[in-house]
Every structure is written in C-alpha cells, then in structure tokens.
Backbone as CSV, one residue per row, in Angstrom:
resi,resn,N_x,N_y,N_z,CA_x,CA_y,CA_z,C_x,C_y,C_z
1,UNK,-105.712,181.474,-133.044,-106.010,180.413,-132.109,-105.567,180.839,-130.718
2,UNK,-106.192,180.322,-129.522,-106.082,180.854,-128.334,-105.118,179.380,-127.880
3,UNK,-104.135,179.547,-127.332,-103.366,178.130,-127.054,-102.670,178.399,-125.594
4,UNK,-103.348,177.037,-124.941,-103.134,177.038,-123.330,-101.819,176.064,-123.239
5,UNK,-100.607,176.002,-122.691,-99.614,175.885,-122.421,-99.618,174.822,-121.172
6,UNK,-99.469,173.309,-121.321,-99.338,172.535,-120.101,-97.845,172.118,-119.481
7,UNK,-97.807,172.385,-118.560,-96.279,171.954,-118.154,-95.482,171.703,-118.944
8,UNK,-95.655,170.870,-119.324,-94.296,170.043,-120.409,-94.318,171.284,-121.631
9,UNK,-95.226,171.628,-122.062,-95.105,172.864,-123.432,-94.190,173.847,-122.728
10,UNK,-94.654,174.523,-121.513,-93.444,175.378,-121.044,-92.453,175.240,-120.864
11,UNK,-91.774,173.722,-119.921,-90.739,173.702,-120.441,-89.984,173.552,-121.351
12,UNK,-90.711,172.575,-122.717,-90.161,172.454,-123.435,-89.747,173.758,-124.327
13,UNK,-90.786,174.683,-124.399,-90.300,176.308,-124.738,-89.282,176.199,-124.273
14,UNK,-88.908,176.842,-123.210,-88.092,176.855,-122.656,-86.645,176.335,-122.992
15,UNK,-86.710,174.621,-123.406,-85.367,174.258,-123.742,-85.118,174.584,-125.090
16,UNK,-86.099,175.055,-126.014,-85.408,175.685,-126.954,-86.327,174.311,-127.985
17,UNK,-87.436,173.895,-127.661,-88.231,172.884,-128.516,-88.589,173.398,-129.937
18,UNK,-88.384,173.307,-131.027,-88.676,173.980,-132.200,-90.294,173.961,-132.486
19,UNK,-90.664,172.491,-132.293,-92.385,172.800,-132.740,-93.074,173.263,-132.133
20,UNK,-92.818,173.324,-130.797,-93.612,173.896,-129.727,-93.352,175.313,-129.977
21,UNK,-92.209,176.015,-130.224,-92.047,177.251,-130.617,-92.907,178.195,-131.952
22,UNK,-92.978,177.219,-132.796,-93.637,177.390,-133.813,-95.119,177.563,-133.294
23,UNK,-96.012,176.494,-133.140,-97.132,176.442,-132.404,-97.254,177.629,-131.997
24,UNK,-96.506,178.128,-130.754,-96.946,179.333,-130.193,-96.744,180.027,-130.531
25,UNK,-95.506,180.400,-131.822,-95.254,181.718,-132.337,-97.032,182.013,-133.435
26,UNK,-97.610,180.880,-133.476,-98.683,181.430,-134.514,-100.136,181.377,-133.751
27,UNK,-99.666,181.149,-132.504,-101.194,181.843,-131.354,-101.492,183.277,-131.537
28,UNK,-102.621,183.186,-131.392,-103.598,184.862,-130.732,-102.835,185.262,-129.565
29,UNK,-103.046,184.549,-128.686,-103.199,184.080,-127.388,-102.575,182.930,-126.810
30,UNK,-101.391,183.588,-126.236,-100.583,182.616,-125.207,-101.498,181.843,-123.675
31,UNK,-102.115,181.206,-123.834,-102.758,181.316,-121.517,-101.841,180.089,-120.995
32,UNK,-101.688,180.729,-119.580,-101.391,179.324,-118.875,-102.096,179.318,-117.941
33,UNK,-102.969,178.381,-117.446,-103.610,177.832,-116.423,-102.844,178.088,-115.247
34,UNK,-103.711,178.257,-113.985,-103.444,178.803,-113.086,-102.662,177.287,-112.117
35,UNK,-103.458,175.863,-113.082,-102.750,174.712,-111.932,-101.288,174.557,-112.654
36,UNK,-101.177,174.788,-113.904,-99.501,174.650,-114.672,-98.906,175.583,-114.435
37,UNK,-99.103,176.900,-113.381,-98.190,177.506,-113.175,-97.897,177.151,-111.742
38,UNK,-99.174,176.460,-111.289,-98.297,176.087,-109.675,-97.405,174.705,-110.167
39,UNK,-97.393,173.857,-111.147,-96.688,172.807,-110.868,-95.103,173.419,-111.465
40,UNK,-95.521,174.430,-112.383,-94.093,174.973,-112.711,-93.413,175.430,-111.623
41,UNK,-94.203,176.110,-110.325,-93.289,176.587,-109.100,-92.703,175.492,-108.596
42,UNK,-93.535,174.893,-108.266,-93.440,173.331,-107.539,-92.369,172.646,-107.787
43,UNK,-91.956,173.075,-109.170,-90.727,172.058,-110.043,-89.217,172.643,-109.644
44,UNK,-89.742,174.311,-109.602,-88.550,175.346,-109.650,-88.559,175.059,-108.123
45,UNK,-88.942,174.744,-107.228,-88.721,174.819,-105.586,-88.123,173.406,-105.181
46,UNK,-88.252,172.413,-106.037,-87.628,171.398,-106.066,-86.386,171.489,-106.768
47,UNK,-85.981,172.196,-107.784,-84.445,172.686,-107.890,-83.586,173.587,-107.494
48,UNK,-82.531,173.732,-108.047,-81.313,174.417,-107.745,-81.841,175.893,-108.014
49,UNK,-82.428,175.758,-108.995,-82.440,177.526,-109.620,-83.727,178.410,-109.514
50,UNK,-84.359,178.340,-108.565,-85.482,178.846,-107.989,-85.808,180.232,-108.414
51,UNK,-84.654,181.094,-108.152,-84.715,182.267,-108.818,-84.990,182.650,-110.092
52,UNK,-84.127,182.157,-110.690,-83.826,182.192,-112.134,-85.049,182.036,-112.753
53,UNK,-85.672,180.434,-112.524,-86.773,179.810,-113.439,-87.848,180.605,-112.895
54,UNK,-88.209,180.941,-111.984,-89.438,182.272,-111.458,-89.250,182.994,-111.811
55,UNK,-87.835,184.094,-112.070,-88.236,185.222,-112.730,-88.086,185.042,-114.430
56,UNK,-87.809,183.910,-114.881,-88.459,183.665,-116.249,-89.763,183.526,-116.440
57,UNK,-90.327,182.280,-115.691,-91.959,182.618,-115.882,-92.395,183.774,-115.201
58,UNK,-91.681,184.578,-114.639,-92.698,185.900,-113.807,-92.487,186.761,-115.290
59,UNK,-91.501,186.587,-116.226,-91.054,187.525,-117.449,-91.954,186.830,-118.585
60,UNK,-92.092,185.733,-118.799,-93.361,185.210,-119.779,-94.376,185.508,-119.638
61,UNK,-94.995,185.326,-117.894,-96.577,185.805,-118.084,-96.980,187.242,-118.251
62,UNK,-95.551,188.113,-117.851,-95.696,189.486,-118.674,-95.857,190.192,-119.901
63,UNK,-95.824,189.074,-120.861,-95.498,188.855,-122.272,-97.151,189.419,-122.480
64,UNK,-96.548,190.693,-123.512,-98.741,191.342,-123.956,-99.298,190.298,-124.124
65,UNK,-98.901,188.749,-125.296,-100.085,187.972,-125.428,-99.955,186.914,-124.852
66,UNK,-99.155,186.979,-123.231,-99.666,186.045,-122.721,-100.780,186.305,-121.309
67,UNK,-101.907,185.550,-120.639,-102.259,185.557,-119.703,-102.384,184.357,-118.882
68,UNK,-102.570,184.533,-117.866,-102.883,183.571,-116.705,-104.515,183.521,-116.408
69,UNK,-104.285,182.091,-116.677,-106.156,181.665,-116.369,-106.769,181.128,-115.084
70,UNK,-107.422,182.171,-114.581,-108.564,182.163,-113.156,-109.157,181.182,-113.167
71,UNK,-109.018,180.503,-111.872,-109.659,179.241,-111.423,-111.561,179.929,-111.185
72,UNK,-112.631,179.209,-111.867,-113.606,180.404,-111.103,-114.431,178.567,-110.750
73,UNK,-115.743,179.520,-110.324,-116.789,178.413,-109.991,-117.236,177.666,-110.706
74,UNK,-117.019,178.364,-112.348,-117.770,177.212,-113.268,-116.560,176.120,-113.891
75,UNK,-115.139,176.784,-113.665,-114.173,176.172,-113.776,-114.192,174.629,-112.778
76,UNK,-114.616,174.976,-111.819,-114.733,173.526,-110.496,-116.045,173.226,-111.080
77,UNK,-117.137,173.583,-111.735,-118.260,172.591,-112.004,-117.724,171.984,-113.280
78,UNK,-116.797,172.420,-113.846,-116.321,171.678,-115.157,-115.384,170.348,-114.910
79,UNK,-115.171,170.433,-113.986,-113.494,170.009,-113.545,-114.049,168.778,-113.145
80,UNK,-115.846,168.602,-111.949,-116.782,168.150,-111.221,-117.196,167.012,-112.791
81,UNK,-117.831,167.835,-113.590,-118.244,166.761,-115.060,-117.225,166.239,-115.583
82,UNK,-115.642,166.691,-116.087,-115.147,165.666,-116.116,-114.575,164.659,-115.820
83,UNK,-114.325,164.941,-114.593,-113.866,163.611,-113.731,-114.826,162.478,-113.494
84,UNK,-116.163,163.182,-113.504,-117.099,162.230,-113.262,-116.845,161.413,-114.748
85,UNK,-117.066,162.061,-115.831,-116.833,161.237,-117.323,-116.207,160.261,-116.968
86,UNK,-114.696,160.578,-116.887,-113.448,159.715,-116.782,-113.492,158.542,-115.793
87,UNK,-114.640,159.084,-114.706,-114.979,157.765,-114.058,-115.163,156.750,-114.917
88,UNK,-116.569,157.154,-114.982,-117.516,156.591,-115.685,-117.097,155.667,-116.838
89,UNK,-115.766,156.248,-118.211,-115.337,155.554,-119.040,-114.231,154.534,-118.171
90,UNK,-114.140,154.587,-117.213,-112.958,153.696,-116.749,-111.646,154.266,-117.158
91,UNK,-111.417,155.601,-117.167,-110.364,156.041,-117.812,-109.926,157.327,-116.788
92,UNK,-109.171,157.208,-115.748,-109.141,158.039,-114.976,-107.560,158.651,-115.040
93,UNK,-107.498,160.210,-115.318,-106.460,160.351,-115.236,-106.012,161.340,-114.411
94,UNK,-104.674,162.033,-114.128,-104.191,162.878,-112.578,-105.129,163.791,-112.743
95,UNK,-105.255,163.929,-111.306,-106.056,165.363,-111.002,-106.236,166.873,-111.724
96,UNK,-104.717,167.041,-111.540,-104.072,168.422,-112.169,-105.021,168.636,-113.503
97,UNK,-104.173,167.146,-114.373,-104.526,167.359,-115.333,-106.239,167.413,-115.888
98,UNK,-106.925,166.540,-114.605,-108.351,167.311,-115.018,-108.930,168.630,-114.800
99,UNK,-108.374,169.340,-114.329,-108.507,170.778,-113.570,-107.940,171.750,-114.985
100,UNK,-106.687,171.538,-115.626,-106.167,171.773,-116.598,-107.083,171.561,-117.601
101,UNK,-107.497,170.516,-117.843,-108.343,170.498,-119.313,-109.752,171.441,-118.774
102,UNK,-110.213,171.481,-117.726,-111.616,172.141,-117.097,-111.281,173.320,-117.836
103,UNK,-109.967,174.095,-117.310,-109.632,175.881,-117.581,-109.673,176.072,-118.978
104,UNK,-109.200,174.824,-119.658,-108.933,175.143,-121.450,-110.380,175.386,-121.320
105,UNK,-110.770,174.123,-121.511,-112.028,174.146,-121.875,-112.952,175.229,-121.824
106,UNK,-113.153,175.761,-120.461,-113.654,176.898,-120.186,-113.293,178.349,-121.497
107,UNK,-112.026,178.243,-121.063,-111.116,179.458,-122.099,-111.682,179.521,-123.578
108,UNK,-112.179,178.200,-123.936,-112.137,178.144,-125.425,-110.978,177.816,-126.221
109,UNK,-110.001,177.209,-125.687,-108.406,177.385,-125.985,-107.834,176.268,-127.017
110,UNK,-107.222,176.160,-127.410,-106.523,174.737,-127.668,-105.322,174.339,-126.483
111,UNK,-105.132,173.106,-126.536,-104.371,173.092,-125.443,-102.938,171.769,-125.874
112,UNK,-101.879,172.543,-125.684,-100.618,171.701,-126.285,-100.397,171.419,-125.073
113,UNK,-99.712,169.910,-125.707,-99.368,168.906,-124.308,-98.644,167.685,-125.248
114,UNK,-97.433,167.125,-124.663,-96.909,165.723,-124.858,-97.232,164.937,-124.243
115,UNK,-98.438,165.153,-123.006,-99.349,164.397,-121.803,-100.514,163.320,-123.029
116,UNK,-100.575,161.854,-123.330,-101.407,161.627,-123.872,-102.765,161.300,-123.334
117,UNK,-102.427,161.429,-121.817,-103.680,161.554,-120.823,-104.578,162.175,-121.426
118,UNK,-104.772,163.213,-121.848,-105.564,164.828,-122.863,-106.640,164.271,-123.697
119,UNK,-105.997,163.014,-124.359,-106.728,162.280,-125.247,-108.143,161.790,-124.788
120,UNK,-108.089,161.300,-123.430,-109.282,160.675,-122.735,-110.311,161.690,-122.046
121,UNK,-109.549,162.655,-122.200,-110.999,164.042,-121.932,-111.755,164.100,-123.176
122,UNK,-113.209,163.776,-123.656,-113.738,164.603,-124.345,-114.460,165.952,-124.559
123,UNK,-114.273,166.067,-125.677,-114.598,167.597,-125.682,-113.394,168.805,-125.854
124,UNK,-112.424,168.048,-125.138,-111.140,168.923,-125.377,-109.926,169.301,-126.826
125,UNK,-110.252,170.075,-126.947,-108.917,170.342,-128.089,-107.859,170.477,-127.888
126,UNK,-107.330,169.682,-128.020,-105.271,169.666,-127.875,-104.354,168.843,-128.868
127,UNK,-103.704,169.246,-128.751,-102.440,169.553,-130.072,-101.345,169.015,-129.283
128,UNK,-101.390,167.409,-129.744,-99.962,166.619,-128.988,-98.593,167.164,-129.676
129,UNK,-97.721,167.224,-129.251,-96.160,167.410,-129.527,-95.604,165.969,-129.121
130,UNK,-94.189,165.677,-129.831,-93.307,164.706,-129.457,-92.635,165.501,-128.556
131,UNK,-91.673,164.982,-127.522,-90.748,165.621,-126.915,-89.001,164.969,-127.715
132,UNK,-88.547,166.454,-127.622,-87.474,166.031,-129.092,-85.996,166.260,-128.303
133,UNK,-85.445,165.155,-127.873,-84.172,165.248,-127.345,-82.939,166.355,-127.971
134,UNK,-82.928,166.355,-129.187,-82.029,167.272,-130.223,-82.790,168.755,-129.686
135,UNK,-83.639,169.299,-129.951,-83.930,170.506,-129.610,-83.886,170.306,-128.677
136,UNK,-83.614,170.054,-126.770,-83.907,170.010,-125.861,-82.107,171.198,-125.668
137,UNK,-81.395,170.817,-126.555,-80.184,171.522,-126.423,-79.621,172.373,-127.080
138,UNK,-80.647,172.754,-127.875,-80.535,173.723,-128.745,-80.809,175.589,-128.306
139,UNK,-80.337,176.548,-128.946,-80.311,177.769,-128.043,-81.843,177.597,-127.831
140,UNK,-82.156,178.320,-126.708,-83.769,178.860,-125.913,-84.006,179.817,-127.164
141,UNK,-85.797,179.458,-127.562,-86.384,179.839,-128.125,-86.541,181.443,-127.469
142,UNK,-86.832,181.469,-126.316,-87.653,182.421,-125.382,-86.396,183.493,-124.856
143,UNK,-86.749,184.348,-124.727,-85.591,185.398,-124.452,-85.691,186.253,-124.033
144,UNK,-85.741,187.273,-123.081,-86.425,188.414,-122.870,-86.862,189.568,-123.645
145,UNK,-86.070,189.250,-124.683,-86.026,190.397,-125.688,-87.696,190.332,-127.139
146,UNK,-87.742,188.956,-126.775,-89.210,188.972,-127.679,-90.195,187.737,-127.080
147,UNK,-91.404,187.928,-126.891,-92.732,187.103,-126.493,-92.892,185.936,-127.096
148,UNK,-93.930,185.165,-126.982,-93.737,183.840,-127.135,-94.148,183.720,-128.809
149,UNK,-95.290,185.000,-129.656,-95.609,184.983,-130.717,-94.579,185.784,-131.775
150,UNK,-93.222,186.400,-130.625,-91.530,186.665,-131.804,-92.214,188.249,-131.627
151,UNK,-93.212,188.702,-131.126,-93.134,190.371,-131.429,-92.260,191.066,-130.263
152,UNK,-91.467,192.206,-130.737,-90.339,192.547,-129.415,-91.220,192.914,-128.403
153,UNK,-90.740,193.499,-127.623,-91.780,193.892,-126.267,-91.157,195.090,-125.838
C-alpha cells in the first residue's frame, strides 16, 4: 500500500503512536504531501525547537521509502473539483486539507489522518486513527537508525 502521511500521522509518529507506527511499518510507500510538510514547518517555526524538529523531518523524508509529493497542474485541477464537490454537498472543509486529499488522490495513496474532515471528500481513501494519549509518551517510534517501514538505513 502506498500511504500519504497528514499532519497529525507525523506527529503522532513521532510521539511514539503505536498504530500509526504499525500502519506505516506495513506501507510500500511512505509520501508526504508537499502542503503537510509546509504545515509541519509552520508548526516547528511556531516553537521552541525549530532545529531539532526540521532536521528530523529533513531525516524522514530521506528515508529510501519515503517521498515528498509535487504539487503539479493536475494536482490544482483536482483540488478545483473537489472543493467545488464540498461546495456543492454543503460540506466545506479547510483548504489545506482539500489540497491534501487532491495530492493523495492524485498519488493513488491511502491517506492516514485523525482529521474526520477526510470523510467528506469522496473518492478518497483514508485510514482514520484515534489519537492515543498513553502512546503520546511512550519511547519515539522513529529514530535515525531505522525508516518508517523498521528497515535500517
């Protein structure tokens, strides 16, 4: 399975989330969208540890099976149909996140998210998670020493 990574999945990697770990340890294919890695900067420039959390995601998207997904033209005509949908159903949800489901979509991907916004895109495949306070403090899944699918690097 090809599995696209939305904000909240990264961080929750990150804090050491067990299902979300799982999930991705049994991807093909790690991607993160090119708008969830700007809101991940966005987040890290609004904290203390700017460094740190950048050169972690600058060390994940180095990961062999992970990549970063290109915004292209058919990506904005996708992005263009579903927002119009979401008009249309009376169901309008953040921007980002329609731009985000556009790239899965495009990718062919599945796309994990604790966002239940996801739900009101059709057409999209995604794989809700709970967000789990107990693993939030548990050791980090992610480590430099092995990728997001556990193979060393």
């Amino acid at each position: 399975m090809r599995l696209a990574l939305d904000t909240n999945a990264y961080s929750a990697l990150m804090r050491g989330h067990r299902d979300v770990a799982a999930v991705i340890r049994r991807a093909e294919a790690v991607l993160i969208p090119t708008i969830v890695a700007g809101e991940l900067l966005y987040g890290f420039r609004l904290g203390s540890r700017f460094e740190e959390n950048a050169t972690r995601l600058e060390a994940f998207l180095a990961a062999p099976a992970v990549d970063l997904l290109p915004l292209s033209i058919a990506t904005a005509d996708r992005f263009g149909r579903i927002a119009a949908a979401l008009r249309r159903q009376g169901t309008p949800i953040p921007t980002n996140d329609i731009w985000i489901a556009a790239q899965v979509m495009e990718a062919g991907a599945d796309l994990l998210s604790s966002d239940s916004d996801f739900d009101a895109v059709g057409g999209l495949a995604w794989i809700p998670f709970a967000p789990d306070e107990e693993d939030s403090v548990r050791e980090r899944v992610w480590n430099y020493h092995t990728d997001p699918t556990g193979r060393s690097l």
